[in-house]
C-alpha positions as CSV (number, residue, x, y, z in Angstrom):
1,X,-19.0,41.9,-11.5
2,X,-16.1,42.5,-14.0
3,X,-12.3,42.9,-12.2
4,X,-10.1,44.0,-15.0
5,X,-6.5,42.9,-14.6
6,X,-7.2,41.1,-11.5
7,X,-4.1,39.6,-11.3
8,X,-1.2,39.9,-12.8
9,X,-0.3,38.1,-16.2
10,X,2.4,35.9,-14.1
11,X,0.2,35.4,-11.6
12,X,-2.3,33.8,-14.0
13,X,0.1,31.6,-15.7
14,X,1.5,30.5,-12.7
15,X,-1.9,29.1,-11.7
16,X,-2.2,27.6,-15.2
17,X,1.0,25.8,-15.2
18,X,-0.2,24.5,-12.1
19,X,-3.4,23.2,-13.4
20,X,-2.1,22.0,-16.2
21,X,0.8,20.3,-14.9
22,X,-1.0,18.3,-12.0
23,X,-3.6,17.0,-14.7
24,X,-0.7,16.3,-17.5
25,X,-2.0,18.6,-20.1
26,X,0.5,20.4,-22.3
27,X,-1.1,23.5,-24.2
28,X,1.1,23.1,-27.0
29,X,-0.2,19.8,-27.7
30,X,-4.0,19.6,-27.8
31,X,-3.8,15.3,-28.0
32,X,-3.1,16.1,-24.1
33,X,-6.5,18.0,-23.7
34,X,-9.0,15.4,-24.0
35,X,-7.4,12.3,-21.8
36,X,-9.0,11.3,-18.2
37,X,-7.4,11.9,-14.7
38,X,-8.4,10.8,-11.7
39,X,-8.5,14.1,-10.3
40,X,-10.9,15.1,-13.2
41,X,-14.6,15.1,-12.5
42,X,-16.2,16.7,-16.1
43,X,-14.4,20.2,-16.4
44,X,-14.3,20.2,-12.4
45,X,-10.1,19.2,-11.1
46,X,-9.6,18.3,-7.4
47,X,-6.9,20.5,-7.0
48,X,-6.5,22.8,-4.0
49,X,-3.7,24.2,-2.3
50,X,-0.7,25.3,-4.4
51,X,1.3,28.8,-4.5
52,X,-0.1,29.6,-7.9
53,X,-3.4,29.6,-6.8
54,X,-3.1,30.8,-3.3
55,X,-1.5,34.1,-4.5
56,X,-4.6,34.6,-7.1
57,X,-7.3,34.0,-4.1
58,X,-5.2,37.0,-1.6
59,X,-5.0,38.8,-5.1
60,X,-5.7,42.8,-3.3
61,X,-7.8,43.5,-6.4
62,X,-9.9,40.4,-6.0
63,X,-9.9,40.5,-2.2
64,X,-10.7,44.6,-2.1
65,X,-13.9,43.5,-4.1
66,X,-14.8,41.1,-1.6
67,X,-14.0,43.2,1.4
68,X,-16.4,46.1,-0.6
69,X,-19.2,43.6,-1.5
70,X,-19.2,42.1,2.5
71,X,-18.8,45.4,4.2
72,X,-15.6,44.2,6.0
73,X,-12.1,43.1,5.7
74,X,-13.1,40.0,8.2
75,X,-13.1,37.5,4.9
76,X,-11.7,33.8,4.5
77,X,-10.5,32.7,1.3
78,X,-12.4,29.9,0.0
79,X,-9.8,26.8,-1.6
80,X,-12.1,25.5,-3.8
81,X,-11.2,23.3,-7.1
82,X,-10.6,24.4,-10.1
83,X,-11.8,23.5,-13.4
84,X,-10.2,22.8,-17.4
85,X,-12.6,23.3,-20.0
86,X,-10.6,22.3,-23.4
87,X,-12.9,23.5,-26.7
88,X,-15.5,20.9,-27.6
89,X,-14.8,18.2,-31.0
90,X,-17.1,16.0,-32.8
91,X,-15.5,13.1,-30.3
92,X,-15.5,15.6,-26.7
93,X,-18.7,17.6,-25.5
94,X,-19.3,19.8,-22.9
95,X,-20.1,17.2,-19.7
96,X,-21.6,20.2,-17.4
97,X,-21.7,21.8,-15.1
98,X,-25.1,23.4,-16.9
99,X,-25.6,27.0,-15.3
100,X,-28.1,27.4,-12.8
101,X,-29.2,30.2,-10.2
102,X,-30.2,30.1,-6.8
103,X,-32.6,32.7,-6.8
104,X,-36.5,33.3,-8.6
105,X,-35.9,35.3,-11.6
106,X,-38.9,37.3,-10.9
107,X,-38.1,41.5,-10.6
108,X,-37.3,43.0,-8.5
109,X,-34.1,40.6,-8.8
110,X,-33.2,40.6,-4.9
111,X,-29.5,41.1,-4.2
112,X,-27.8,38.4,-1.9
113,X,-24.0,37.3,-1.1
């Protein structure tokens, strides 16, 4: 499912500025993008709760598509992590998560929340 302009454009930078500023990156300066935290775990952060994020999770957009896709307006917002994926060098590869799916790919594909 494609959301266009899910949230605003403030909206998302606000979340990134939060990403970014609880893991010390600075997006001007790609030397930043590559470093450890402790809060890193491969492109996964341990990062929850913050404003920046909250207001993109109650998003209407995002949370009408969820209420349409469940059949009711009965939802809880999940606060899971986040993630920063910087682009990969000779010295920094992608560390995972690889993609996988929870379902048989065998047709017909059956449909499940």
């Amino acid at each position: 499912m494609i959301i266009k302009q899910a949230v605003n454009k403030e909206a998302c930078a606000e979340a990134v500025d939060a990403i970014t500023d609880f893991i010390e990156v600075d997006l001007n300066n790609p030397e930043t993008w590559y470093h450890s935290h402790s809060a890193k775990n491969g492109i996964m952060v341990e990062f929850f709760k913050h404003d920046g994020l909250e207001q993109n999770r109650f998003a209407s957009k995002i949370w009408g598509a969820f209420e349409s896709l469940w059949k009711t307006s009965r939802l809880w917002a999940s606060t899971d992590r986040v993630s920063f994926n910087p682009p990969e060098t000779e010295q920094w590869h992608f560390p995972g998560p690889n993609l996988h799916l929870d379902i048989q790919l065998t047709t017909p594909l059956p449909f499940g929340l």
